[in-house]
C-alpha positions as CSV (number, residue, x, y, z in Angstrom):
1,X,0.0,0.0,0.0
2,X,1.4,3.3,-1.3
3,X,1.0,6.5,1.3
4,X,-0.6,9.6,0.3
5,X,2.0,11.8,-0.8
6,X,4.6,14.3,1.7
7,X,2.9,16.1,4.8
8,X,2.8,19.4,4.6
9,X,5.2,20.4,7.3
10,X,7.1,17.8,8.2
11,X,9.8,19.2,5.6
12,X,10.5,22.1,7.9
13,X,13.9,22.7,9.7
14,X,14.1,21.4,13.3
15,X,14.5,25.4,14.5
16,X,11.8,26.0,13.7
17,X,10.1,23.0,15.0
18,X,11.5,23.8,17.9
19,X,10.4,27.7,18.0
20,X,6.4,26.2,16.7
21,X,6.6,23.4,19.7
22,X,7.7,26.2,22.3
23,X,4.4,28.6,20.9
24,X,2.1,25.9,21.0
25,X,2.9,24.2,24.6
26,X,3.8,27.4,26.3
27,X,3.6,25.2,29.7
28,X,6.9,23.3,28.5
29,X,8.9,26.0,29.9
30,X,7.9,25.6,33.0
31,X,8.8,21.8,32.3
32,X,12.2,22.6,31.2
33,X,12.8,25.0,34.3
34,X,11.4,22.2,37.1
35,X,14.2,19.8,36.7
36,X,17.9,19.2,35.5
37,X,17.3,15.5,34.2
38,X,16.8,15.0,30.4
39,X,13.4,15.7,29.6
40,X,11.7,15.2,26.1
41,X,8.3,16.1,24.5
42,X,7.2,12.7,22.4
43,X,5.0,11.0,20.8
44,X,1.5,12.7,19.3
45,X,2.8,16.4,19.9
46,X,5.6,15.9,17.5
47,X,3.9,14.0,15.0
48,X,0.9,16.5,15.1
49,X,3.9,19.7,15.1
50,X,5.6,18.3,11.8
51,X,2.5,17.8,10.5
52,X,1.5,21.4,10.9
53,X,-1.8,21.1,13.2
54,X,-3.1,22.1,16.5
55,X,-2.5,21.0,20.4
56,X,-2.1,17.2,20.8
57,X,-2.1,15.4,24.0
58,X,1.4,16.5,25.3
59,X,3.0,13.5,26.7
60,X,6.9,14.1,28.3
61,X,9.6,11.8,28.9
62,X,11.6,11.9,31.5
63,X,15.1,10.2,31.7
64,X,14.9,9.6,35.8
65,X,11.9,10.0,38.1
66,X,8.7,11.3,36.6
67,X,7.3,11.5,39.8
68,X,9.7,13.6,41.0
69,X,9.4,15.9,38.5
70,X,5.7,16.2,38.5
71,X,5.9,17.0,42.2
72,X,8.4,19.6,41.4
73,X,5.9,21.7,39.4
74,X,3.9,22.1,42.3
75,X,0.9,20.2,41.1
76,X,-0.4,17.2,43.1
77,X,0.7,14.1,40.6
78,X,-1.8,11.5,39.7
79,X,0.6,8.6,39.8
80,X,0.5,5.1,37.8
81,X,3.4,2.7,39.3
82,X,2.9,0.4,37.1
83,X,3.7,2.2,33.8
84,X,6.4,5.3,35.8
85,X,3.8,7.8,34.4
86,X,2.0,10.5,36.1
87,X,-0.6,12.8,35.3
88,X,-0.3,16.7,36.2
89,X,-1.9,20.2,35.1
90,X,0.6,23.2,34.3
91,X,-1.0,26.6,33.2
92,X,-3.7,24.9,32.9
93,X,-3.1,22.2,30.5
94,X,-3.3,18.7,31.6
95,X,-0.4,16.5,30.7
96,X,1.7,13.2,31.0
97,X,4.7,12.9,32.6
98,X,6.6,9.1,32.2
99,X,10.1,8.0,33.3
100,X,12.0,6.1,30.2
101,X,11.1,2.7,30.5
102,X,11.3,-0.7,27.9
103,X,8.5,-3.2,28.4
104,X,8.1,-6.7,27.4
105,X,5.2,-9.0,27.1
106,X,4.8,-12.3,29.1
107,X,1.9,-13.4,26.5
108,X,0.4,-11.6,23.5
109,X,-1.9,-9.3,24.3
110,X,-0.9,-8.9,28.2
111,X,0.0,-6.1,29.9
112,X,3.5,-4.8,29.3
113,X,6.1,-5.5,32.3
114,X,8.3,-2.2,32.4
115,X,11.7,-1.3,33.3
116,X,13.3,1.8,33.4
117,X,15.3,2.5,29.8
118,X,18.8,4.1,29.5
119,X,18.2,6.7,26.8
120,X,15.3,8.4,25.3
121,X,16.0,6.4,22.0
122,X,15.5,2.7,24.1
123,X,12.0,4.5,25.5
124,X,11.0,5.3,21.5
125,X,11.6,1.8,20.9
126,X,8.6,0.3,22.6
127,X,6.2,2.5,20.6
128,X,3.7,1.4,17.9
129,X,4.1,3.2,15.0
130,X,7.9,5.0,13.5
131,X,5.7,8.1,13.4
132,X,4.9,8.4,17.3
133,X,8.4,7.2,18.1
134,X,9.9,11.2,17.6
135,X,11.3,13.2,20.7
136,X,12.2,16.8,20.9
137,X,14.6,17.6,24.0
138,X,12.8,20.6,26.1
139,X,16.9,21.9,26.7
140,X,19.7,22.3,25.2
141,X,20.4,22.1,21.3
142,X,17.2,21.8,18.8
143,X,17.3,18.3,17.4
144,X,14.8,15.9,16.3
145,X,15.3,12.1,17.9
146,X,14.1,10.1,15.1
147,X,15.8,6.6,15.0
148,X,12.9,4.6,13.3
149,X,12.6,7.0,10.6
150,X,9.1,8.7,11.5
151,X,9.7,11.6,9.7
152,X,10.6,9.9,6.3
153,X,7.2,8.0,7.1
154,X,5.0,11.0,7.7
155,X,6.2,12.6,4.5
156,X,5.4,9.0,2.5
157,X,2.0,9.4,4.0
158,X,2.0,5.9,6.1
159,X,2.8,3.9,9.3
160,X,4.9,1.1,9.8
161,X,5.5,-0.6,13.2
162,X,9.1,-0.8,14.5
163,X,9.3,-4.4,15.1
164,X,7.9,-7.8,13.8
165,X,6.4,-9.0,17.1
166,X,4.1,-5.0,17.3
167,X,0.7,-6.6,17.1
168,X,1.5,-9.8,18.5
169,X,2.7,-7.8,21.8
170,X,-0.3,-5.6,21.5
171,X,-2.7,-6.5,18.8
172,X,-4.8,-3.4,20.2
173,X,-2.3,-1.4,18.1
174,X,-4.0,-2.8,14.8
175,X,-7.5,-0.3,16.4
176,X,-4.8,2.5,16.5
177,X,-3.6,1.6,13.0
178,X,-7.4,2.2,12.2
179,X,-7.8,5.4,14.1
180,X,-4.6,7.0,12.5
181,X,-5.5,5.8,9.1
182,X,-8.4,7.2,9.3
183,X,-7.7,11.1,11.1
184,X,-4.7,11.4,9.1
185,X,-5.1,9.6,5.3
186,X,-2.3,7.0,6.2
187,X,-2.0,4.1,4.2
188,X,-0.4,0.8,6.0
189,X,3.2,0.2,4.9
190,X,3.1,-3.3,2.8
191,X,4.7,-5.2,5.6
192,X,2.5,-3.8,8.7
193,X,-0.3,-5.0,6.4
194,X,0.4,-8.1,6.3
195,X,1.0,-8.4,10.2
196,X,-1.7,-6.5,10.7
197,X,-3.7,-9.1,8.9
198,X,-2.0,-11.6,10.8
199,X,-2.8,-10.1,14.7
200,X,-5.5,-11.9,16.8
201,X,-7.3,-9.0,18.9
202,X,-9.0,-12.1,20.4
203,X,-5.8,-12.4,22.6
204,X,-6.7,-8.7,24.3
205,X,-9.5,-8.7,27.4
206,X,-12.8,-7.6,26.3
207,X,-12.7,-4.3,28.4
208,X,-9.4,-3.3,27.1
209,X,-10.6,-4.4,23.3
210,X,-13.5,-2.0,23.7
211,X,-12.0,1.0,25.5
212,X,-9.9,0.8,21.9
213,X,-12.6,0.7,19.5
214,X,-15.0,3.2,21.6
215,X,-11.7,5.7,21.7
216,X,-11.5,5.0,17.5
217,X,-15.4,5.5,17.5
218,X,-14.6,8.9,19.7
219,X,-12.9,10.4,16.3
220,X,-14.4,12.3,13.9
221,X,-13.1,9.8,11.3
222,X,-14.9,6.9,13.1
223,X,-17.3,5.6,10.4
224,X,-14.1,5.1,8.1
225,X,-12.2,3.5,11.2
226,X,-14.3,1.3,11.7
227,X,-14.7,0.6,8.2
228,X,-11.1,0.3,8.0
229,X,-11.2,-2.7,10.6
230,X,-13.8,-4.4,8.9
231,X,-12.1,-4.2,5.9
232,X,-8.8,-5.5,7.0
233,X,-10.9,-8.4,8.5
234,X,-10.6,-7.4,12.0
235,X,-14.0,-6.6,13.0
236,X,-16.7,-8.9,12.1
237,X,-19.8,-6.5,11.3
238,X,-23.2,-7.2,11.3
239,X,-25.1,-7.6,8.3
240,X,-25.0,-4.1,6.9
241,X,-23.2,-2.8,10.0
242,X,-21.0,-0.3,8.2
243,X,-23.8,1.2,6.2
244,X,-25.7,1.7,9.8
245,X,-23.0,2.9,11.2
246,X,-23.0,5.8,8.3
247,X,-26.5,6.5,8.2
248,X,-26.4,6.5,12.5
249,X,-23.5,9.1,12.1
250,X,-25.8,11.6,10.2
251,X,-28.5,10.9,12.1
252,X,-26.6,12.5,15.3
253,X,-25.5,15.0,13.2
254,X,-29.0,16.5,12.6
255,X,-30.6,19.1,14.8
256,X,-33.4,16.9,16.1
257,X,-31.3,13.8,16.9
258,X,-28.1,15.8,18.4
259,X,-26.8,14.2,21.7
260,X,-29.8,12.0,21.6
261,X,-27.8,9.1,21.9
262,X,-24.1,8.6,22.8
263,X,-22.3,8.5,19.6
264,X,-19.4,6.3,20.0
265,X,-21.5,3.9,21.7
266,X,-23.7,3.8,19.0
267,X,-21.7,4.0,16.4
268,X,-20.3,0.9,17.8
269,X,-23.2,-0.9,18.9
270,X,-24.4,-0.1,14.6
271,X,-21.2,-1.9,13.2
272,X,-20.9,-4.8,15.9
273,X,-23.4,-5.1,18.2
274,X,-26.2,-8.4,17.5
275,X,-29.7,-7.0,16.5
276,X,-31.6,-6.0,19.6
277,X,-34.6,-4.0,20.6
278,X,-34.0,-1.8,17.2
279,X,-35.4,-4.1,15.2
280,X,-38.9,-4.5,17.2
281,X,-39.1,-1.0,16.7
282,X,-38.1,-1.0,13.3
283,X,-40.6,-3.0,12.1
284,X,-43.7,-1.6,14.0
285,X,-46.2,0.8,12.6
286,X,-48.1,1.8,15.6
287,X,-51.6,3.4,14.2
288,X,-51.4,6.3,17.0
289,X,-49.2,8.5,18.7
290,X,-49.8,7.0,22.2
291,X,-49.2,3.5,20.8
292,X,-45.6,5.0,19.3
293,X,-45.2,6.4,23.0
294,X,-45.7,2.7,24.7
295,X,-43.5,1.7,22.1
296,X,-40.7,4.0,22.2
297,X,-41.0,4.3,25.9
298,X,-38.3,1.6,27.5
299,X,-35.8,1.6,24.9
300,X,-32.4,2.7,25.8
301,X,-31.4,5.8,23.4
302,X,-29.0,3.9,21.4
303,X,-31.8,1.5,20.3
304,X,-33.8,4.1,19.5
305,X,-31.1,6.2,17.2
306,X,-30.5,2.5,15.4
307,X,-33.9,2.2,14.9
308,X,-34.5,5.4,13.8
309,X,-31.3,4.7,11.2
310,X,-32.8,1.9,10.3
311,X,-35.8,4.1,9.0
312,X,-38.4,4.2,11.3
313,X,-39.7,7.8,10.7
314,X,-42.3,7.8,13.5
315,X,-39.6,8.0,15.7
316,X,-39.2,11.7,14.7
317,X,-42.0,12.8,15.9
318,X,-41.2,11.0,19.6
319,X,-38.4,12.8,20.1
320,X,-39.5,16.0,18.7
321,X,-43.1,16.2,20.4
322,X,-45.1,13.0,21.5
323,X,-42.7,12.4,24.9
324,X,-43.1,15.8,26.0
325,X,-46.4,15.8,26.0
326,X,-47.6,16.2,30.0
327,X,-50.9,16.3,31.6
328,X,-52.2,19.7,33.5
329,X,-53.3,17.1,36.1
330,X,-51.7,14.7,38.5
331,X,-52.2,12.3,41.5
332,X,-53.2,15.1,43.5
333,X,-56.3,16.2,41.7
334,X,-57.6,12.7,41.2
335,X,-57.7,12.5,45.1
336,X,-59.3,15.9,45.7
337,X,-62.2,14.4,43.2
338,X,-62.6,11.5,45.7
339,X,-60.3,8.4,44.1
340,X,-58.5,6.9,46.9
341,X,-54.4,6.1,47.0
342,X,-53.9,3.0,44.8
343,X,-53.2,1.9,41.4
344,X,-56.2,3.7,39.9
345,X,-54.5,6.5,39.8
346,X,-52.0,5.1,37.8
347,X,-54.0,4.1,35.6
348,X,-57.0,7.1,35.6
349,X,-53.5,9.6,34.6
350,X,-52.1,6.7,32.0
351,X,-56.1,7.1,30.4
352,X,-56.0,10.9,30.4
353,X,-52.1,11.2,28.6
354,X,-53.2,8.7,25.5
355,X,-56.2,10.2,24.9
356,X,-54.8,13.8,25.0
357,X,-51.4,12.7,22.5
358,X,-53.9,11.0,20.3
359,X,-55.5,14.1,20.3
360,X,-58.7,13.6,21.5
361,X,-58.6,15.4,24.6
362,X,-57.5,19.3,25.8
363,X,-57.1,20.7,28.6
364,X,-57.2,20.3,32.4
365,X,-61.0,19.8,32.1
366,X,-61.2,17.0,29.9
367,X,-58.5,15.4,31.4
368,X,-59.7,15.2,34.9
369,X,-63.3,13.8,33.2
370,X,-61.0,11.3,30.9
371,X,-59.1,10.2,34.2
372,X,-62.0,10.1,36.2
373,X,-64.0,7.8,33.3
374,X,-60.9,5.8,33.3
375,X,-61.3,5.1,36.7
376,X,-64.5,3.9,37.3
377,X,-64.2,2.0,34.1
378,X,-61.6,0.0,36.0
């Protein structure tokens, strides 16, 4: 697979790299100032910089103690021991702090066991892909730490892993491959395709396999990351998944349906999940509004923004006006007409909110009459 042609920036001389990363991260001066071990931005921030684009997560490595650093800028670290990182705000702006560290795998797809790592260039050698494996020191001279090659690899317009055994360490970096791919117009380099193909993401823990895809289905790009998974036959969809997944992506795009529905969760739940309560609603043609409220009623929102997807029009005019509809009357007003505490007042106030969606019905009057009728009707 051929890239997509040179980045637009990542031809530019490491000054001014170096002056761009300074302007964008303000905060890594106070970085630089908090502590005379070797310090390095990496990662995102320097892929993003040479590619010319905004703010990235800023993640810093640290050749010693992160921890000690991070308590050194006066913040009040959020410490993992188990990976030497630690989490701290400066100026404002949340970032990662990590000590250089190597890690190796006991089995595919476990955790990594670290270790601390000499040099800044044994720390980039653990990384996933040659273009997140660039450093930038915070002092001394300007200089771009690029011993994979990232740079050449951003300007081709593709990612390649640094070793053989990437996915078979992690195969969660094949959802990463996905997510890049599709933000950034990456193609696969031919050999990470092929061991792409060839990683097993059955080897991963469900939770860890799904906070992956829901952070891929996070991105604007999600519909052709997901695709992209699919494609390479990592993913198995559901019959017409992909196209779902599409048509559920412009649905929550529209005015009415915006934020009805949690979007990576259901962009997910349209590629992969098994048909659920989406298709009973799909297929039902209730003949009146209060039927489409029983209906709709019960149904978690992301069934109801599949369903709707799916082309159940009805459901429009749920969200828009039938489940607001509310009676002038309550509980309270049944019992001042003489209908003692009890189910029938559930059930006088049910009688009273379908007849006034299906219209028949308006007003406090009518209500308390239709409640009332509802009542001794039993």
């Amino acid at each position: 697979m051929v890239g997509k042609g040179p980045m637009p920036s990542a031809g530019k001389p490491i000054e001014d790299l170096a002056a761009a990363l300074r302007r964008a991260y303000p905060e890594l001066e106070a970085i630089a100032a908090a502590g005379a071990e070797p310090a390095y931005v990496v990662g995102g921030a320097v892929r993003d910089l040479l590619l010319g684009r905004g703010r990235a997560d800023l993640d810093v490595v640290v050749e010693g103690d992160a921890a000690a650093l991070a308590a050194k800028l006066g913040a009040e670290p959020v410490s993992h021991e188990r990976f030497a990182t630690a989490k701290v705000a400066v100026d404002g702006h949340e970032l990662d702090i990590a000590s250089a560290r190597t890690e190796t795998y006991a089995h595919p797809g476990a955790l990594p066991e670290v270790a601390p790592a000499p040099s800044i260039e044994a720390d980039l050698g653990r990384r996933d892909f040659t273009v997140n494996a660039m450093a930038i020191p915070l002092r001394g001279e300007a200089r771009l730490i690029d011993p994979h090659g990232g740079r050449a690899d951003l300007e081709a317009g593709q990612l390649r892993v640094l070793h053989p055994a990437s996915f078979a360490d992690d195969p969660t970096r094949a959802i990463r491959a996905a997510r890049y791919a599709a933000r950034f117009g990456f193609a696969l380099e031919p050999e990470t395709a092929a061991l792409l193909r060839a990683s097993d993401l059955g080897t991963v823990s469900p939770d860890r396999r799904r906070a992956e895809l829901l952070r891929l289905a996070s991105e604007a790009s999600a519909v052709r990351g997901l695709t992209l998974l699919v494609d390479w036959g990592l993913l198995a969809p559901r019959e017409g998944g992909v196209e779902l997944a599409a048509r559920v992506e412009e649905l929550l795009a529209s005015p009415l349906w915006a934020g009805e529905a949690p979007r990576p969760e259901a962009l997910l739940a349209a590629v992969t999940g098994p048909p659920g309560s989406e298709i009973e609603l799909a297929v039902a043609a209730p003949e009146r509004p209060s039927d489409a409220v029983e209906l709709a009623r019960g149904h978690d929102p992301i069934a109801l923004a599949l369903a709707r997807a799916l082309g159940t029009e009805w459901l429009d005019d749920y969200v828009a006006r039938w489940r607001a509809v509310e009676l002038e009357i309550d509980g309270a007003d049944l019992i001042a007409a003489g209908v003692p505490q009890g189910p029938a007042l559930g059930h006088g106030l049910r009688a009273a909110r379908r007849a006034k969606l299906d219209g028949e019905i308006a007003g406090r009057e009518q209500e308390l009459a239709t409640a009332l009728s509802a009542v001794a009707d039993g």
